[in-house]
N, CA, C and O atoms as a GROMACS GRO file, in nm:
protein
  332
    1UNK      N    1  -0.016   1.278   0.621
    1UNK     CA    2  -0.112   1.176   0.581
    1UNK      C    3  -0.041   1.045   0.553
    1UNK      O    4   0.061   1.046   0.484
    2UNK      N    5  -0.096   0.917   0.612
    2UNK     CA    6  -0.045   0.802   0.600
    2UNK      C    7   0.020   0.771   0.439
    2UNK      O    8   0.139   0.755   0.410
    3UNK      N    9  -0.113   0.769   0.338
    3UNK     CA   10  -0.058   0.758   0.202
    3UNK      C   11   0.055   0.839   0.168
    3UNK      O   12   0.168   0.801   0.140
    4UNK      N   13   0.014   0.944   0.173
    4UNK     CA   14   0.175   1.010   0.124
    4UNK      C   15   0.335   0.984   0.183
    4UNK      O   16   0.441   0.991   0.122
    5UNK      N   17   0.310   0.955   0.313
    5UNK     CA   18   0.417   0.884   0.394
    5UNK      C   19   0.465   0.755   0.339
    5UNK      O   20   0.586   0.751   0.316
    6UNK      N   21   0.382   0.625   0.308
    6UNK     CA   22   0.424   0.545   0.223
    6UNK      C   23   0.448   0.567   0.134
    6UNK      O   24   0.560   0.529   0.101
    7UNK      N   25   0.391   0.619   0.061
    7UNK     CA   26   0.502   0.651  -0.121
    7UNK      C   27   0.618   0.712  -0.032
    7UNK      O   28   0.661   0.608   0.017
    8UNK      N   29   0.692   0.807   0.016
    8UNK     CA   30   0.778   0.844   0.059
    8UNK      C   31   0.900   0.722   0.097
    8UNK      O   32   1.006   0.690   0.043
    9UNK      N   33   0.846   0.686   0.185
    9UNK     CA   34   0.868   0.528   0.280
    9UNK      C   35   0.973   0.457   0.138
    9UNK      O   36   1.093   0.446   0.114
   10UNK      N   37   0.831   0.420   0.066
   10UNK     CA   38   0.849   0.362  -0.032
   10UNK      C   39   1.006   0.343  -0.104
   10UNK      O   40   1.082   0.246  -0.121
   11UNK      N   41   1.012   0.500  -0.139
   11UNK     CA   42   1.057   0.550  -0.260
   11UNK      C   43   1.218   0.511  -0.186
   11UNK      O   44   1.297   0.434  -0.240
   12UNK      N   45   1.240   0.566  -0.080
   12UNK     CA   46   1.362   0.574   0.044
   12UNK      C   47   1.398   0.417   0.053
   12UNK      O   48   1.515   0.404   0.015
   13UNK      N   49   1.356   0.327   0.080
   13UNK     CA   50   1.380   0.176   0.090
   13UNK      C   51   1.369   0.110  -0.021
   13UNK      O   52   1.400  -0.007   0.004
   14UNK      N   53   1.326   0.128  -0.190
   14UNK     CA   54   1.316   0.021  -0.260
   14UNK      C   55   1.353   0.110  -0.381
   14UNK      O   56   1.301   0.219  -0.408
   15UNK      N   57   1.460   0.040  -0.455
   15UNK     CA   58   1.471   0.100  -0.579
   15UNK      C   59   1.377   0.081  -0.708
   15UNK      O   60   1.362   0.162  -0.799
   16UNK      N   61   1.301  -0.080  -0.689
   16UNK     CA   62   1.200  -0.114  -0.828
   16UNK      C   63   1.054  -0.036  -0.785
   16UNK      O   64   1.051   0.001  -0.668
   17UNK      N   65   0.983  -0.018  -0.833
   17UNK     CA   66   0.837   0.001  -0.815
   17UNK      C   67   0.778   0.108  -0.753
   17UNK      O   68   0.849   0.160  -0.667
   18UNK      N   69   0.673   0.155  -0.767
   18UNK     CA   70   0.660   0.320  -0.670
   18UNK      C   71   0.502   0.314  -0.640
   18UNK      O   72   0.416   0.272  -0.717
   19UNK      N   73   0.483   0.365  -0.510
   19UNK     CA   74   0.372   0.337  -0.459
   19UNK      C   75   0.300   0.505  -0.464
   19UNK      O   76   0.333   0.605  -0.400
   20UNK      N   77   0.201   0.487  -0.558
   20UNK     CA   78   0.091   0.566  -0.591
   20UNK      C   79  -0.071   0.593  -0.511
   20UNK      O   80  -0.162   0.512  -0.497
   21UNK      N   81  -0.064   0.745  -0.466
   21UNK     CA   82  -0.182   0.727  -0.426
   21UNK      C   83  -0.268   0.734  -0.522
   21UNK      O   84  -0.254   0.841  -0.580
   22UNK      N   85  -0.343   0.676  -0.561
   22UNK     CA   86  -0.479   0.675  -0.672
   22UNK      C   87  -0.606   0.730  -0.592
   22UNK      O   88  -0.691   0.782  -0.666
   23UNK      N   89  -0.627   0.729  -0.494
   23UNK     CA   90  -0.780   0.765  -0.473
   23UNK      C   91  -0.777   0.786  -0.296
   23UNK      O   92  -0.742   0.711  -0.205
   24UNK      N   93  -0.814   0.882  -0.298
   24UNK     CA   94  -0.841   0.976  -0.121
   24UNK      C   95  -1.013   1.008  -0.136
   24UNK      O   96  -1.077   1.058  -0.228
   25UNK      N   97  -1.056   0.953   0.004
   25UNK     CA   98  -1.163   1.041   0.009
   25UNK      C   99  -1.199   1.049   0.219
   25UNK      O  100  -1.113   0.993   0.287
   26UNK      N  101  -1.272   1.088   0.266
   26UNK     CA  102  -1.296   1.163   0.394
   26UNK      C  103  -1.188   1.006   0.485
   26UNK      O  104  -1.078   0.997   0.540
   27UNK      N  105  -1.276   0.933   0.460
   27UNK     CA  106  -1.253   0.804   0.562
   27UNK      C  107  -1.127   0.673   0.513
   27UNK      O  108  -1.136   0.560   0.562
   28UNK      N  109  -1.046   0.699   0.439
   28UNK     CA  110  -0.966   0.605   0.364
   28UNK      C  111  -0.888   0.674   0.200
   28UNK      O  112  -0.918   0.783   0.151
   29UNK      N  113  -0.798   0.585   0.150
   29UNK     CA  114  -0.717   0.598   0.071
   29UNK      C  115  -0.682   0.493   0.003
   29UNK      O  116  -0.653   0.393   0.069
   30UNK      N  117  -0.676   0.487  -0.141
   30UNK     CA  118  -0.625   0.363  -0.228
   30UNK      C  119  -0.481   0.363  -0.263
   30UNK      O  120  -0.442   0.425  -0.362
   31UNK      N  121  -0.411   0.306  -0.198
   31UNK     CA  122  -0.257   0.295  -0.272
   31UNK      C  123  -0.218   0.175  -0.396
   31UNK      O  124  -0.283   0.070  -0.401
   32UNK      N  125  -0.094   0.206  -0.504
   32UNK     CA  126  -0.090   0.141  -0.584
   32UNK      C  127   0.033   0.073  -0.579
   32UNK      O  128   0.108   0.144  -0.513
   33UNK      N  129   0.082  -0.012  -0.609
   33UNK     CA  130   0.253  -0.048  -0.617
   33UNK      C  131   0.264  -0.073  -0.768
   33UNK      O  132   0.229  -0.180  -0.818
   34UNK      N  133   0.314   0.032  -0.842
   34UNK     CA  134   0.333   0.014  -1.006
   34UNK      C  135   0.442  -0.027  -1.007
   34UNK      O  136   0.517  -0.027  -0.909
   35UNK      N  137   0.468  -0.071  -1.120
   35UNK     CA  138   0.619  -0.106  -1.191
   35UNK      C  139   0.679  -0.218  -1.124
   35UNK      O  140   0.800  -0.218  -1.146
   36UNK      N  141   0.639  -0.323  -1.042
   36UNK     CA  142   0.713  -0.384  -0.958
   36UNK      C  143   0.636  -0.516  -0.977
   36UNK      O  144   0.592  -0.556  -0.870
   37UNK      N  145   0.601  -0.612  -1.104
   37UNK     CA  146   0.537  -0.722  -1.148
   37UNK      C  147   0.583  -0.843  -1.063
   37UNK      O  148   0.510  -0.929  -1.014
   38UNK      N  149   0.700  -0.836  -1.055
   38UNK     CA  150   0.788  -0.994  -0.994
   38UNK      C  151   0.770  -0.967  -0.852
   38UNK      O  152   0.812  -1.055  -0.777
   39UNK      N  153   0.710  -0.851  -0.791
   39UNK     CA  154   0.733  -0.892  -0.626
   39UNK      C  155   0.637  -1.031  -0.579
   39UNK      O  156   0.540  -1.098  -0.616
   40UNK      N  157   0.746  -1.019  -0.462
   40UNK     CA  158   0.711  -1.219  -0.428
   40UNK      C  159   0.561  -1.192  -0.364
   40UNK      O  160   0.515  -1.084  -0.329
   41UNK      N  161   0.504  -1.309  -0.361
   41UNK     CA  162   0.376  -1.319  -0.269
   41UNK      C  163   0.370  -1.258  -0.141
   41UNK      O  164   0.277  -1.182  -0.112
   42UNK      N  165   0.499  -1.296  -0.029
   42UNK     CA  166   0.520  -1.283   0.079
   42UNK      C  167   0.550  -1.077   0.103
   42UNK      O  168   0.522  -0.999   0.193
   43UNK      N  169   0.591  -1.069   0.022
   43UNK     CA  170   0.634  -0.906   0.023
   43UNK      C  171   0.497  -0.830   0.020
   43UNK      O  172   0.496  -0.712   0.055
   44UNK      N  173   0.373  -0.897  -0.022
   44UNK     CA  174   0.279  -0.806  -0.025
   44UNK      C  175   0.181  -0.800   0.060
   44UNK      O  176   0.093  -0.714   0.068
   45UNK      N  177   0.209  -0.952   0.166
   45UNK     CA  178   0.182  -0.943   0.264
   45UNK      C  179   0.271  -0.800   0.391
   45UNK      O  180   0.215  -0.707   0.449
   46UNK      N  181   0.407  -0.836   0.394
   46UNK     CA  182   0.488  -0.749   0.402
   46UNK      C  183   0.431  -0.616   0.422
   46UNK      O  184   0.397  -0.554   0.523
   47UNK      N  185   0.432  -0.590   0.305
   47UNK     CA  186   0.368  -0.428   0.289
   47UNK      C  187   0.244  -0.428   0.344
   47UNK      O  188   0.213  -0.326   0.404
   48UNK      N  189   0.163  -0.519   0.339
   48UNK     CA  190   0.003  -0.491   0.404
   48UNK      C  191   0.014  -0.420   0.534
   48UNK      O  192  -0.030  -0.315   0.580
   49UNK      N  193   0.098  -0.529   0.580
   49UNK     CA  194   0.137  -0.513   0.694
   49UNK      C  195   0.189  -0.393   0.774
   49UNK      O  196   0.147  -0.360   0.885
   50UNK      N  197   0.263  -0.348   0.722
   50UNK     CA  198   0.362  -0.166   0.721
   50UNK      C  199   0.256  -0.098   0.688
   50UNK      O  200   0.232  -0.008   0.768
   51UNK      N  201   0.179  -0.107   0.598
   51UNK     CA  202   0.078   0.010   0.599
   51UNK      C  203   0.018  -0.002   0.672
   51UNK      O  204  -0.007   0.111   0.715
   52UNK      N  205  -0.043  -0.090   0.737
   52UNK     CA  206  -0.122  -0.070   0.879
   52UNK      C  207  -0.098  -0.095   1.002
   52UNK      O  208  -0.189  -0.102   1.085
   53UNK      N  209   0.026  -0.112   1.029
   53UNK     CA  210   0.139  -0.061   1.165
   53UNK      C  211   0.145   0.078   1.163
   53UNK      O  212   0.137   0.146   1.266
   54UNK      N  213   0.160   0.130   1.034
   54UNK     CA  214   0.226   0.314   1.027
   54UNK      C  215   0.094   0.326   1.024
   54UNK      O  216   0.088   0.326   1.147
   55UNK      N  217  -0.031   0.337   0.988
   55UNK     CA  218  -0.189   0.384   0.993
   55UNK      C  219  -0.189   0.369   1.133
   55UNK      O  220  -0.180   0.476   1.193
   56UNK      N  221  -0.197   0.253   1.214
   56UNK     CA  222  -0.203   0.274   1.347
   56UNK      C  223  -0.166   0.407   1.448
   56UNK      O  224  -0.227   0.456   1.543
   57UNK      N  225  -0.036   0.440   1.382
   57UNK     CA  226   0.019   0.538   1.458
   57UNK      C  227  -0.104   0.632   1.465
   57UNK      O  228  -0.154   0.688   1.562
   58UNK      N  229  -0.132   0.632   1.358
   58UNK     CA  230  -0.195   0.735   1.339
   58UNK      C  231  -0.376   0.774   1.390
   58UNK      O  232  -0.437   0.873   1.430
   59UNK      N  233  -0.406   0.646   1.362
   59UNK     CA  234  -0.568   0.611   1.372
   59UNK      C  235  -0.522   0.496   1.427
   59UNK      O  236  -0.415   0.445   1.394
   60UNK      N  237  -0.635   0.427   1.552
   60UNK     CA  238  -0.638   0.295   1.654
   60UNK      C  239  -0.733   0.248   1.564
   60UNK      O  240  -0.712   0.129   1.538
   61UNK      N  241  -0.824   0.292   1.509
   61UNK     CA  242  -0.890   0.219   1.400
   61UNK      C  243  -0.868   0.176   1.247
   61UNK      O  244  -0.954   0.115   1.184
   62UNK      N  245  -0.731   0.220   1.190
   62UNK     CA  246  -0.688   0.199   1.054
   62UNK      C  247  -0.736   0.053   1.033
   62UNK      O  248  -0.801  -0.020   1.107
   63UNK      N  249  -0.689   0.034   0.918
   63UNK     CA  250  -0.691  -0.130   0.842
   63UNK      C  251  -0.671  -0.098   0.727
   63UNK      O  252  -0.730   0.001   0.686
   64UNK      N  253  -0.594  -0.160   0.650
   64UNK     CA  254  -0.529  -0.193   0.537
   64UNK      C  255  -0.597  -0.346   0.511
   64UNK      O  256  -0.628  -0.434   0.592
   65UNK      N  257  -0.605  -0.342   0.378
   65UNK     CA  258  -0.659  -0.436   0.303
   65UNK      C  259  -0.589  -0.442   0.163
   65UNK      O  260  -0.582  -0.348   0.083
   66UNK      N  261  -0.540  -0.560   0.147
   66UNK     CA  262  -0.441  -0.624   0.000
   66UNK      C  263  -0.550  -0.659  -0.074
   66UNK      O  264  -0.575  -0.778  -0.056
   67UNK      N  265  -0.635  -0.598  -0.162
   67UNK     CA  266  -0.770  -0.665  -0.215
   67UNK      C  267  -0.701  -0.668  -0.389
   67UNK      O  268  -0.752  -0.769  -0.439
   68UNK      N  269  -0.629  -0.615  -0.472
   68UNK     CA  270  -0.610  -0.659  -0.607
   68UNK      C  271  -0.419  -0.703  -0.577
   68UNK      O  272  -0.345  -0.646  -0.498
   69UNK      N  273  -0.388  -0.807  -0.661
   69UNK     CA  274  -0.290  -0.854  -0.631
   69UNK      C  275  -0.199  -0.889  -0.780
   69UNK      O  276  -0.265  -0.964  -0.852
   70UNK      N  277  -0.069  -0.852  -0.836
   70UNK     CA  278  -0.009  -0.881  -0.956
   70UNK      C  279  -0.063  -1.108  -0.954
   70UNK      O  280  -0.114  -1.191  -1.029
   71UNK      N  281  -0.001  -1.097  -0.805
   71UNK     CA  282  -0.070  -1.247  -0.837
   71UNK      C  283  -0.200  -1.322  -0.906
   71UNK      O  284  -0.204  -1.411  -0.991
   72UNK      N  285  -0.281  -1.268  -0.853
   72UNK     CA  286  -0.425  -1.286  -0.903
   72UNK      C  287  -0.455  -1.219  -1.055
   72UNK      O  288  -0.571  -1.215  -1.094
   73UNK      N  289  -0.382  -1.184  -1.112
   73UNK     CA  290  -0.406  -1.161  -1.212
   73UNK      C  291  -0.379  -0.994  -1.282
   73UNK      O  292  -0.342  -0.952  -1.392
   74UNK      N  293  -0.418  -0.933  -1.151
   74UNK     CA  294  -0.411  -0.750  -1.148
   74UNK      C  295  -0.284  -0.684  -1.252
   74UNK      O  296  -0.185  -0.748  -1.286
   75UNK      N  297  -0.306  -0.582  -1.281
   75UNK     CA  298  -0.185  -0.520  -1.365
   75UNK      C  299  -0.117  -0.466  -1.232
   75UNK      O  300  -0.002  -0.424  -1.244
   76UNK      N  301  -0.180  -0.465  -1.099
   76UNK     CA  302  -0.097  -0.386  -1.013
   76UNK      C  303  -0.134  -0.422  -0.861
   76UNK      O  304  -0.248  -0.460  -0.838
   77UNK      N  305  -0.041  -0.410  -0.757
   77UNK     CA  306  -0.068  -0.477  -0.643
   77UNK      C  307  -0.149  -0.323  -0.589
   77UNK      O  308  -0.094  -0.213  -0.596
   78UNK      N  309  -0.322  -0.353  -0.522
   78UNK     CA  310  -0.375  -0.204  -0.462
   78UNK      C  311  -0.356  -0.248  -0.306
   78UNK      O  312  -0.348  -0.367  -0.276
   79UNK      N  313  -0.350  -0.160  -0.225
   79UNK     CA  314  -0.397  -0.155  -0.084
   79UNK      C  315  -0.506  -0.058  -0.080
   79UNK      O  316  -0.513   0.039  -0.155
   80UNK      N  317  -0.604  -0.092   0.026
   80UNK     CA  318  -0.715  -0.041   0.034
   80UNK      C  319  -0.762   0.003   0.209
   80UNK      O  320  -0.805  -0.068   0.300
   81UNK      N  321  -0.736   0.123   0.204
   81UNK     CA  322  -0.699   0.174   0.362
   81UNK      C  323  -0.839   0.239   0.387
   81UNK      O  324  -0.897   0.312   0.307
   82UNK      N  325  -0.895   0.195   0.537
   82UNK     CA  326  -1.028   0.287   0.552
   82UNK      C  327  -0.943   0.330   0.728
   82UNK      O  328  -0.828   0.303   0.764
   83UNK      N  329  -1.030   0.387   0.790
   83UNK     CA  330  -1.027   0.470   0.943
   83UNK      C  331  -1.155   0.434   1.003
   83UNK      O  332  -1.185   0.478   1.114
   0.00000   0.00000   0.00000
């Protein structure tokens, strides 16, 4: 499963912050990036991005969506993955 592959991903390439799945259901998945307040703006584009290159593999229809952001105010950066 895509989510679990990114936390994996995650965990293997970055020593600050850990990416949590919070919420699965039939058609999509909510991921979290905890612990990691100072990542730059550009990095979370970054990651949007990787999660829905690696969803691709998987589904031609994935999409990833950056909808809560440490920037904007959030306690935590979410991605928001449907199929």
């Amino acid at each position: 499963m895509v989510g679990e592959r990114a936390r994996i991903i995650w965990a293997q390439k970055y020593s600050k912050g850990e990416m949590i799945l919070t919420r699965k259901w039939k058609s999509g998945f909510d991921l979290e990036l905890q612990g990691f307040p100072e990542i730059h703006r550009l990095n979370c584009l970054l990651v949007t991005g990787y999660i829905e290159g690696f969803g691709q593999h998987w589904r031609r229809s994935f999409q990833a969506t950056h909808d809560r952001c440490v920037h904007a105010g959030h306690p935590v950066c979410r991605f928001h993955c449907v199929w």
